[in-house]
N, CA, C and O atoms as a DFTB+ gen file, in Angstrom:
360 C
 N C O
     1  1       0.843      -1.180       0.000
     2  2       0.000       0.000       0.000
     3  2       0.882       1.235       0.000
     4  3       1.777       1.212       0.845
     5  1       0.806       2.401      -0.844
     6  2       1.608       3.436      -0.924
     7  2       0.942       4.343       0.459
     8  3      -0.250       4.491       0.729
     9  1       2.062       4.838       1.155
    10  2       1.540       6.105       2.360
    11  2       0.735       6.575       1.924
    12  3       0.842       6.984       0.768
    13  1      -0.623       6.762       2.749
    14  2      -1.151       7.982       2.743
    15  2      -1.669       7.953       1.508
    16  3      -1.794       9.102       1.082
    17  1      -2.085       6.994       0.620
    18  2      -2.980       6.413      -0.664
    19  2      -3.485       5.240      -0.928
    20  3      -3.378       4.255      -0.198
    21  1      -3.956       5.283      -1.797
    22  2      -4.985       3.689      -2.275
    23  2      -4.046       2.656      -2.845
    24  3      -3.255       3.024      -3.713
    25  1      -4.052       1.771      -2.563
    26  2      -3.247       0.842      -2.786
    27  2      -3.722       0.496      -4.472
    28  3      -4.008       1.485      -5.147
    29  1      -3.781      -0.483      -4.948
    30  2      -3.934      -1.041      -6.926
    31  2      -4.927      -1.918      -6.260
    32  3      -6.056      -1.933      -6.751
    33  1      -4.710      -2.574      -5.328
    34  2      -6.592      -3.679      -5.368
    35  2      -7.412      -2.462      -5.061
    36  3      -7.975      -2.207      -6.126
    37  1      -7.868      -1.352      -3.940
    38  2      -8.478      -0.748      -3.544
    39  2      -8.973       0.290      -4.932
    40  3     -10.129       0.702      -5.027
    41  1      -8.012       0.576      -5.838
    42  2      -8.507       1.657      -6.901
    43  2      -9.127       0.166      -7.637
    44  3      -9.927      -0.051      -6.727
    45  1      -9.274      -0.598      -8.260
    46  2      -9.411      -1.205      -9.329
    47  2     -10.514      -2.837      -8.571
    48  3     -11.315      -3.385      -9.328
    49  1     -10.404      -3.159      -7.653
    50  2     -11.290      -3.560      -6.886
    51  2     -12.357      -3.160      -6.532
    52  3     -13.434      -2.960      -7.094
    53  1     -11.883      -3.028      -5.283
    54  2     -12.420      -2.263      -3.756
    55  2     -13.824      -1.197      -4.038
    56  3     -15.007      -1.159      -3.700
    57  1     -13.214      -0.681      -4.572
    58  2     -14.361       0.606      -5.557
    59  2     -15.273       0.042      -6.333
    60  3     -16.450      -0.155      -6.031
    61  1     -14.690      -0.248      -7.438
    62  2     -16.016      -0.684      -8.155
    63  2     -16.433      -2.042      -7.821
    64  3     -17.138      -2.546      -8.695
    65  1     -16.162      -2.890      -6.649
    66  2     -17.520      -3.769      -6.275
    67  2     -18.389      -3.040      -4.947
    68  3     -19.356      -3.592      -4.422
    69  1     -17.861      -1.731      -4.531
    70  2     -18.304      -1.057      -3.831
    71  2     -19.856      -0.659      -4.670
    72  3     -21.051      -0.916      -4.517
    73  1     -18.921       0.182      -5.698
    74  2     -20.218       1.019      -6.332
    75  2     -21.146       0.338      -7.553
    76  3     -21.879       0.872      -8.386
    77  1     -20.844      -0.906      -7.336
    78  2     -21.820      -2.104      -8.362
    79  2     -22.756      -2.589      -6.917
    80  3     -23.915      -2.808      -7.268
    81  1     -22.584      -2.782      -5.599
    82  2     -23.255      -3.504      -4.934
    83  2     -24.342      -2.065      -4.780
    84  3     -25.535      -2.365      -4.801
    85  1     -24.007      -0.466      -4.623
    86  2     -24.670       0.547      -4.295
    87  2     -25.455       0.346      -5.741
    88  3     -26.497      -0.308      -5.774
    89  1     -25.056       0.774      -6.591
    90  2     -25.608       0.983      -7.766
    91  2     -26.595       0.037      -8.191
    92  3     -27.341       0.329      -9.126
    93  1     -26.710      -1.480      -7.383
    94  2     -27.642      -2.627      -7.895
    95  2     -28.789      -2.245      -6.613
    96  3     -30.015      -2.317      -6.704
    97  1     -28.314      -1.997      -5.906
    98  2     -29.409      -1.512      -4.634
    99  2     -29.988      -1.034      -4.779
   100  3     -31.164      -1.323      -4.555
   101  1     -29.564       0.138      -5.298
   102  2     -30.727       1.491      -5.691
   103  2     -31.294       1.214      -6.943
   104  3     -32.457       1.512      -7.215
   105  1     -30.822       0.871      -7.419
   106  2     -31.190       0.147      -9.083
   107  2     -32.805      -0.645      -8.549
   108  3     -33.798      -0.047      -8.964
   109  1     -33.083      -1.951      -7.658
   110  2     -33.803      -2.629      -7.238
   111  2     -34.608      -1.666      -6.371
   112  3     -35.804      -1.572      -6.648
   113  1     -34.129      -0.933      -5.359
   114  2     -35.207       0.031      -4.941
   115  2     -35.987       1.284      -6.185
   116  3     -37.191       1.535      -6.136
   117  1     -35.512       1.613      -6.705
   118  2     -35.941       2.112      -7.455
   119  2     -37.142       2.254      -8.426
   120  3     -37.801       3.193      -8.872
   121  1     -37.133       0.609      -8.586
   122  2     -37.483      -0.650      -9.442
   123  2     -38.903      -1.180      -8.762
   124  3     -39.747      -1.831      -9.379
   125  1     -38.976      -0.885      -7.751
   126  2     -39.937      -1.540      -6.694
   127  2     -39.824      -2.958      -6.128
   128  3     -40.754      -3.728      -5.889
   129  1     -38.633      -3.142      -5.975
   130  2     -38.086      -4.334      -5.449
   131  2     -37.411      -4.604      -4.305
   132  3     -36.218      -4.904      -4.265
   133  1     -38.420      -4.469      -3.013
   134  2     -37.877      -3.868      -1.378
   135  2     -37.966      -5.225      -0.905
   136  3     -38.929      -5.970      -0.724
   137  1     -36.567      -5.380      -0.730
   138  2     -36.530      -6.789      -0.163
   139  2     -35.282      -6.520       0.611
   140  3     -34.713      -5.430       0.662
   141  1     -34.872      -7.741       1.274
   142  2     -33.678      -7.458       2.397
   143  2     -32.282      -7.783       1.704
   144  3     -31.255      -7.236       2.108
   145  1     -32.275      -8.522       0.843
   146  2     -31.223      -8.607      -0.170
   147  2     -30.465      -7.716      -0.402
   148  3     -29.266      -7.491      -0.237
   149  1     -31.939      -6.862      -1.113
   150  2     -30.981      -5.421      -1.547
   151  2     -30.523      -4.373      -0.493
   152  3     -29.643      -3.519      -0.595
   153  1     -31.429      -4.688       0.648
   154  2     -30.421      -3.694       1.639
   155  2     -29.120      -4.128       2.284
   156  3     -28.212      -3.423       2.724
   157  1     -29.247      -5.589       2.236
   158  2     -28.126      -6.069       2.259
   159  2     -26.779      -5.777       1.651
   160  3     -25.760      -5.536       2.298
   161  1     -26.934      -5.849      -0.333
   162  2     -26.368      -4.987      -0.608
   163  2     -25.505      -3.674      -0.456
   164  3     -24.329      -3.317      -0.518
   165  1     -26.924      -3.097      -0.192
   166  2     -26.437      -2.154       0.193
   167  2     -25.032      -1.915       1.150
   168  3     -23.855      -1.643       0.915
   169  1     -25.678      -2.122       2.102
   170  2     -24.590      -2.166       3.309
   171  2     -23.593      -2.710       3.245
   172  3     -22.770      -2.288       4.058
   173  1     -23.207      -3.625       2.519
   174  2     -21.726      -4.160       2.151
   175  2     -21.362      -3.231       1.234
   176  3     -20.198      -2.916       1.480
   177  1     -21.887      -2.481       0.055
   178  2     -21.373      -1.596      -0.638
   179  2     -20.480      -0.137       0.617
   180  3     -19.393       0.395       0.843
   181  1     -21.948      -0.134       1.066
   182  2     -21.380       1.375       1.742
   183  2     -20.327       1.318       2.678
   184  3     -19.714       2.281       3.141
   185  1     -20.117      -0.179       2.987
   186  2     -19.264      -0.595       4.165
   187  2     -17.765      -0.812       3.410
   188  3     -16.654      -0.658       3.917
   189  1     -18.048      -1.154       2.259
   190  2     -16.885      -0.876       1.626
   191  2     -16.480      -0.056       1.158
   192  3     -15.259       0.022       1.295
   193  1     -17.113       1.009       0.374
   194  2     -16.616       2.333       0.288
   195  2     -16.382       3.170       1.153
   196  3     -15.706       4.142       0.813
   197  1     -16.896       3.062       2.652
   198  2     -16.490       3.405       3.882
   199  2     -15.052       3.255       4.311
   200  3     -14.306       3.939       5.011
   201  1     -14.898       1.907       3.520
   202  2     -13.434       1.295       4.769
   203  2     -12.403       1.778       3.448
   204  3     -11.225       2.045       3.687
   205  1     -12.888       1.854       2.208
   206  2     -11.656       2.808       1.164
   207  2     -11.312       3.977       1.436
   208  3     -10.168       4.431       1.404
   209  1     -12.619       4.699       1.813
   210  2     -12.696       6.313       2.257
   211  2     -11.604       6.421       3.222
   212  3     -10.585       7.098       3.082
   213  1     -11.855       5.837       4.008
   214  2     -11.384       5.946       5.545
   215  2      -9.298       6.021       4.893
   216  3      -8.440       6.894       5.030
   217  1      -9.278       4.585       4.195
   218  2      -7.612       4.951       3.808
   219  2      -7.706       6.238       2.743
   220  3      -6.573       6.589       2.413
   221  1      -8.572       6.886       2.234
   222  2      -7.971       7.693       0.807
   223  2      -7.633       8.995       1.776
   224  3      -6.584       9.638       1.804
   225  1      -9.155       9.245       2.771
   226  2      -9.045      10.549       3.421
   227  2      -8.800      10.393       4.721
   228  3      -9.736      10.573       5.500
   229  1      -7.476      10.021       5.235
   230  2      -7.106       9.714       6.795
   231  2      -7.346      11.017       7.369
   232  3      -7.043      10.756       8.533
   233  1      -7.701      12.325       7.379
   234  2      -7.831      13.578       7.560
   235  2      -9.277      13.124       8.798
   236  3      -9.267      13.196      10.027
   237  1     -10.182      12.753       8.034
   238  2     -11.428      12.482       8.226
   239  2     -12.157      10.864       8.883
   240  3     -13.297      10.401       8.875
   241  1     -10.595      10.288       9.498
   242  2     -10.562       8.965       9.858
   243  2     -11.631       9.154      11.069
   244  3     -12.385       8.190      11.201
   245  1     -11.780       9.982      11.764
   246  2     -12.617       9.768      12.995
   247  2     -14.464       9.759      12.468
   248  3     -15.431       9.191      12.977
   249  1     -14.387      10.339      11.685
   250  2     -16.190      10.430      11.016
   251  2     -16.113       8.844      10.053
   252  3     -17.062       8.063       9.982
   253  1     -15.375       8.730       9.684
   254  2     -15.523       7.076       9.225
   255  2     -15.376       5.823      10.311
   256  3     -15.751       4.673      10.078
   257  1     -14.577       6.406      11.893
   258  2     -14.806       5.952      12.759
   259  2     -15.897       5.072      13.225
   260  3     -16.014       3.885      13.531
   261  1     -16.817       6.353      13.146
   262  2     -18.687       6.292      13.684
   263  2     -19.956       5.369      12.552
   264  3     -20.920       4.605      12.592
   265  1     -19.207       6.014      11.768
   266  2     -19.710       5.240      10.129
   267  2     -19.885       3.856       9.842
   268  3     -20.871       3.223       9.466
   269  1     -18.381       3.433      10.173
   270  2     -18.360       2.128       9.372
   271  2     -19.251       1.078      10.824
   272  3     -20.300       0.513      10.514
   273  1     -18.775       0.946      12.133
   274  2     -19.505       0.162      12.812
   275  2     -20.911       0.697      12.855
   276  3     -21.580      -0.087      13.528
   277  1     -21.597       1.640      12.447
   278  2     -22.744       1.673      12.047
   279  2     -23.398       0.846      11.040
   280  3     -24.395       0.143      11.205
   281  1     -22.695       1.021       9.942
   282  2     -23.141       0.176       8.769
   283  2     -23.154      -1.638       9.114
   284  3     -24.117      -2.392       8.975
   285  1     -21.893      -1.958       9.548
   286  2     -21.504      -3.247      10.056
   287  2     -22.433      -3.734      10.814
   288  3     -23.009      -4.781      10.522
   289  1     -22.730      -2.969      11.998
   290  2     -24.343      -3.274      12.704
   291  2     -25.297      -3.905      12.066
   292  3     -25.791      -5.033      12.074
   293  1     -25.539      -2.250      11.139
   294  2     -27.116      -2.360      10.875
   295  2     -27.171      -4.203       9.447
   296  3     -28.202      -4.812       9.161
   297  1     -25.862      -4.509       8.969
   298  2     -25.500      -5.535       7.935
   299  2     -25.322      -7.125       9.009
   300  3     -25.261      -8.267       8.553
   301  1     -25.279      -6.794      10.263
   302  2     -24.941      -7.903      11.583
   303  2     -26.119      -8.184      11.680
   304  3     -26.377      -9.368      11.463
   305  1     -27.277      -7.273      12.027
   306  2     -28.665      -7.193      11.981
   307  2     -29.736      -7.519      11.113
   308  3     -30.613      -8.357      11.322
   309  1     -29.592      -6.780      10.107
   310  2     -30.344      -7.210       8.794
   311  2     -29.865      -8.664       8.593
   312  3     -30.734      -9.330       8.030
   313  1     -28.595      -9.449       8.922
   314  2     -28.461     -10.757       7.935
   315  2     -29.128     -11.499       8.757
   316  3     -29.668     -12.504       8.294
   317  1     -29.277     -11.153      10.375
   318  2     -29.672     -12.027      11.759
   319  2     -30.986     -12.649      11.035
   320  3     -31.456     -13.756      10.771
   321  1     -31.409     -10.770      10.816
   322  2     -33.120     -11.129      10.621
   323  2     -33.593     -11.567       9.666
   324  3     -34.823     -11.576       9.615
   325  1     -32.752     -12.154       8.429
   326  2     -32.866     -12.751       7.266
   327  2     -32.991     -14.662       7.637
   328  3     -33.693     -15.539       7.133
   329  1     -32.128     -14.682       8.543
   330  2     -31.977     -16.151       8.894
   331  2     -32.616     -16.702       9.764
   332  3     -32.795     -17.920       9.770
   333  1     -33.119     -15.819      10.744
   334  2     -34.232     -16.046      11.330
   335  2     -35.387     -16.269      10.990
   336  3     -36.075     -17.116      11.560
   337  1     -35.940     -15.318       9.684
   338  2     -37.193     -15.800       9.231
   339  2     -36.774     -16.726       8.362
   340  3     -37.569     -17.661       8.458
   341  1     -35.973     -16.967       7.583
   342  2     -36.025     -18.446       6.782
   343  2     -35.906     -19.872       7.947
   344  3     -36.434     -20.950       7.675
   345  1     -35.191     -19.650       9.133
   346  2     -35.369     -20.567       9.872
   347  2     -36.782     -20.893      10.176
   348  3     -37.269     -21.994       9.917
   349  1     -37.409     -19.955      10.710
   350  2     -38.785     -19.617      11.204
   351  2     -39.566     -20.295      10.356
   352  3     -40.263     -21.247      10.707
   353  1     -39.483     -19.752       8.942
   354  2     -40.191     -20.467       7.770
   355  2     -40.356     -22.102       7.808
   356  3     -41.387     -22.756       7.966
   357  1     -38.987     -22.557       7.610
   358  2     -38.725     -23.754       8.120
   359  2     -39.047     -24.726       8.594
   360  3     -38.208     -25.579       8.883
């Protein structure tokens, strides 16, 4: 990883499966397709463009601080309650 920049997986990775998992999310909400999948999505997108942010702009490391275990939560949560009702189903 170069100081204080994005490493070659993070530009050419990291990013764009970031902004393909955001971009299919909103794509499906958009769409009328509200399901937990796509917020699922979601949240791994934003959680990854979170944890790139966090190395591009170390300036601003403490607001990505608060951010990313937010997202991680609410993605700990949402998958709980995904497996629970298919168990439930079950």
């Amino acid at each position: 990883m170069v100081s204080g920049g994005l490493s070659t997986s993070d530009k050419f990775f990291f990013i764009p499966i970031g902004i393909i998992l955001l971009g299919s999310a909103v794509w499906n909400w958009l769409h009328g397709w509200f399901d937990l999948y796509s917020l699922i999505w979601f949240l791994i997108g934003a959680n990854n463009l979170l944890l790139v942010g966090q190395r591009a702009w170390p300036y601003y490391r403490h607001r990505f601080a608060i951010l990313i275990p937010i997202t991680s939560m609410a993605l700990i949560l949402t998958s709980a309650y995904l497996l629970w009702t298919y168990v439930k189903a079950s």
